[in-house]
N, C-alpha and C positions, 0 to 999 in steps of 0.2 A: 630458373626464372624465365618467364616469357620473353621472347624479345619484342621489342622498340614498334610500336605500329602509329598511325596519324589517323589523323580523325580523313584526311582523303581517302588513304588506301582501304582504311574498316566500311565505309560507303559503297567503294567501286567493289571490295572483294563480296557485300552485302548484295549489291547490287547482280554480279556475276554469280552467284548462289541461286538467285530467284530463277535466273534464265535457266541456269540446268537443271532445277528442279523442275520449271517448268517442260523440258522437254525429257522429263519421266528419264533419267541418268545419273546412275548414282555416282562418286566421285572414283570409283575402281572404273565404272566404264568410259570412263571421260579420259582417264591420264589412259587407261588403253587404246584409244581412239588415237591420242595427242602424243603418247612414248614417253607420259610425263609419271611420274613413282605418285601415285595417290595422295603421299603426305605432302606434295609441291600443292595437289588440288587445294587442300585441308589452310595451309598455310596462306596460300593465297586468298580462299574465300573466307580468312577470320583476319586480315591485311595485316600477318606479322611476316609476309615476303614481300620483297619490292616486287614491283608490279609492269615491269616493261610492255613497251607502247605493242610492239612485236607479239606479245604475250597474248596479250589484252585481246589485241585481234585476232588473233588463232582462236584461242578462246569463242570470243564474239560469234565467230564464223560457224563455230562447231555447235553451238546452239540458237543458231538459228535465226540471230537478233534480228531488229529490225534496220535500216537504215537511220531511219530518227535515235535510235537506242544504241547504236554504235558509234550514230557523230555524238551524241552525249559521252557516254562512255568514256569513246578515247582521249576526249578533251579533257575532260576528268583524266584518264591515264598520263597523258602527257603535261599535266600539271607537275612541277617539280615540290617537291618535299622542301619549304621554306620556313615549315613550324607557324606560317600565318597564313590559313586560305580563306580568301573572300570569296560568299555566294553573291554574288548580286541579284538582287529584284528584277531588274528590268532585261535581264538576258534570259531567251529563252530556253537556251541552252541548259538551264541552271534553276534549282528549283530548291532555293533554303530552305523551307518548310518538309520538303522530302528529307533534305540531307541530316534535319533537328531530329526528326521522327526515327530516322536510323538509328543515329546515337543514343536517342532517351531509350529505344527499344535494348540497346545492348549493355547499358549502365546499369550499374548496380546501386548508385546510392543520387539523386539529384540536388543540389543546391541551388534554386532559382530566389535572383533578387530583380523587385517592379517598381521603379519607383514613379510611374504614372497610369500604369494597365494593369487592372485584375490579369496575373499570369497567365499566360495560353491553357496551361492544362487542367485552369478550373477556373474558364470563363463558363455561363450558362449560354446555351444558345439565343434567346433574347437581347443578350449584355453585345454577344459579338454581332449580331443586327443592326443592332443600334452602332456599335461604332464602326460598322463597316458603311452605314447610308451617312452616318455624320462626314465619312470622307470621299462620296460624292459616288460610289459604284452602283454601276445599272442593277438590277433585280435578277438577272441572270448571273450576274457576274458575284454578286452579293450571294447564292444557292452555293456556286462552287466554291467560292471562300470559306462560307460557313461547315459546310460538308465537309471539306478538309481537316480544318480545325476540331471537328469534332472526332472527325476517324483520330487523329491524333490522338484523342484521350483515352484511346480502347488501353495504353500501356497502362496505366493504374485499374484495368479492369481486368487482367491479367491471372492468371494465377499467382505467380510469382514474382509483384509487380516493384520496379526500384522502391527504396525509400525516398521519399521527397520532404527536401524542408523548400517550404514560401516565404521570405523576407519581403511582404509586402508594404510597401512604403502607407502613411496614414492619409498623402495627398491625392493617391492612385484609389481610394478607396470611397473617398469625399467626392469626387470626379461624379458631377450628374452626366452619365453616361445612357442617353434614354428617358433619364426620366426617373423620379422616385418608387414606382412600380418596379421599372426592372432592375434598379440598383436592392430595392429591400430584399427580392429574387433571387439577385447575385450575391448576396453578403448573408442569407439564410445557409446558401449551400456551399460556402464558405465555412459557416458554421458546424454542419453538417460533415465537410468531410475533414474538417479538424478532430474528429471523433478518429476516423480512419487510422490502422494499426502503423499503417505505410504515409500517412499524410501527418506532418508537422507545417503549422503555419503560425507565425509570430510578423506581429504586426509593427514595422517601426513607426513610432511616434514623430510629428513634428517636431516636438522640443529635441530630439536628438539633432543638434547641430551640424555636429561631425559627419552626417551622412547624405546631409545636403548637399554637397559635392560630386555625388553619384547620378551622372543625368542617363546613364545608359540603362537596361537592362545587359542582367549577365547568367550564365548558368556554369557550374561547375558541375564536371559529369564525373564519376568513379565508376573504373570497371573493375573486370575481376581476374581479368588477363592481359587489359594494359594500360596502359599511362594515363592518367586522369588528362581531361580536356578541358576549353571556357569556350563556350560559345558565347559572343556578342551580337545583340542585336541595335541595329539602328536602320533611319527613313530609308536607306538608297542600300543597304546591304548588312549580307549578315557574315560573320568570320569567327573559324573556330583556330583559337589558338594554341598548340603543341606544344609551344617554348614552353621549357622550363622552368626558366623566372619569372614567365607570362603567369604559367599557371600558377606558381607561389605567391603571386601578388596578388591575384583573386582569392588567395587563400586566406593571404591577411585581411582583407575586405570583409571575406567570411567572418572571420575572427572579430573582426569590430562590429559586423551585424549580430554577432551573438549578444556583445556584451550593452551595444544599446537598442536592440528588442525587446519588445513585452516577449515572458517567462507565453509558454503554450496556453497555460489555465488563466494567464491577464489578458494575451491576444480573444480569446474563445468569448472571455466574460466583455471586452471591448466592443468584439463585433456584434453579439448578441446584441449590447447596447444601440449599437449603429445600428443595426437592422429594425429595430423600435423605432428608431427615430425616423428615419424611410418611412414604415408603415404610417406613422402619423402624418409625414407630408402627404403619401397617399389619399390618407381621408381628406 
């Protein structure tokens, strides 16, 4: 059985893999370099070995990093193993969108629920336009947003890409986001990748009561060599949680989105629906 790894350490060890491979080193010439047994490389760069601060920086040194990429880094190293890490937004140090795109890249199966945003990973470019000038970012800064976001969606473009199921909420969908153009746009391709062998999307209805409650988005990750994760999103930061009870009560959640969402072929035949009705505000 694998051992025990955190959604931190699989990031920094992620992260420390790019740098050596960037500097063309395979992990036999790096523990020779370092006096370290290759499968300490291997371990550390899939984050199923602790990861010391000491470590980190030998490492860091031997390939090369940058000073920006090393005070990242080791503040990430030197974060303690608490089963609850917060990214924050507004530190620069820190970049939640980088640290999601790790995770969804290493999971094997996704659970994302929205209960007021078309999900990140099947927003259309358009949709994310629109609600990135509705919240006030210059045109430059609105490029790099959108660019990111969508580099993120290369994982379901993949060869071997997770399964993903969407629990997307009926309010997050209704949201004039743009505009009736870019909404009938976004709930077409919606539609569209509800077809996908790898994409499940069910739609929770308003009348489901019991799930009114849920004001966050949440994502439940499954790997395949370690412990399922939930990443939370919210306004001022994002946190992925390792606890164990953490992540069993997103499970039950799960479990209650299963049973009051529309079935695949009622979400598909819904949004079809909604995406008509778009079209006609259009005209």
């Amino acid at each position: 059985m694998a051992e025990e790894s955190t959604a931190r350490r699989r990031e920094l060890g992620s992260e420390l893999r790019v740098l050596r491979k960037r500097r063309n080193m395979s992990g036999h010439e790096l523990g020779r370099r370092l006096e370290w047994a290759p499968s300490n490389i291997s371990r550390l760069e899939t984050g199923v070995r602790p990861l010391p601060v000491t470590d980190v920086a030998v490492f860091l040194g031997s390939c090369g990093a940058s000073l920006q990429e090393q005070r990242r880094l080791l503040k990430i190293a030197a974060t303690t193993d608490d089963l609850y890490w917060v990214r924050p937004y507004f530190d620069h140090l820190a970049d939640p969108l980088k640290s999601v795109i790790i995770q969804e890249n290493l999971a094997e199966s996704i659970l994302n629920f929205e209960p007021g945003m078309i999900p990140g990973l099947q927003q259309t470019e358009t949709y994310l336009r629109a609600a990135f000038e509705w919240s006030g970012h210059n045109q430059e800064r609105i490029d790099l947003l959108v660019k990111a976001r969508m580099d993120r969606q290369k994982v379901l473009d993949r060869r071997n890409p997770p399964h993903c199921t969407f629990f997307i909420h009926e309010r997050a969908l209704r949201s004039m986001i743009g505009g009736a153009r870019v909404m009938h746009e976004q709930i077409v391709h919606l539609v569209l990748s509800s077809n996908l062998r790898h994409c499940c999307i069910r739609v929770v209805p308003e009348s489901a009561h019991a799930m009114r409650m849920l004001d966050n988005s949440f994502n439940i990750l499954e790997f395949t060599d370690h412990p399922a994760t939930v990443y939370v999103d919210t306004y001022a930061a994002g946190f992925f949680i390792d606890d164990r009870a953490g992540v069993e009560a997103h499970f039950l959640l799960g479990a209650q989105l299963e049973q009051n969402a529309l079935t695949e072929a009622d979400s598909r035949q819904w949004l079809s629906q909604l995406a008509s009705e778009y079209d006609r505000m259009e005209e």
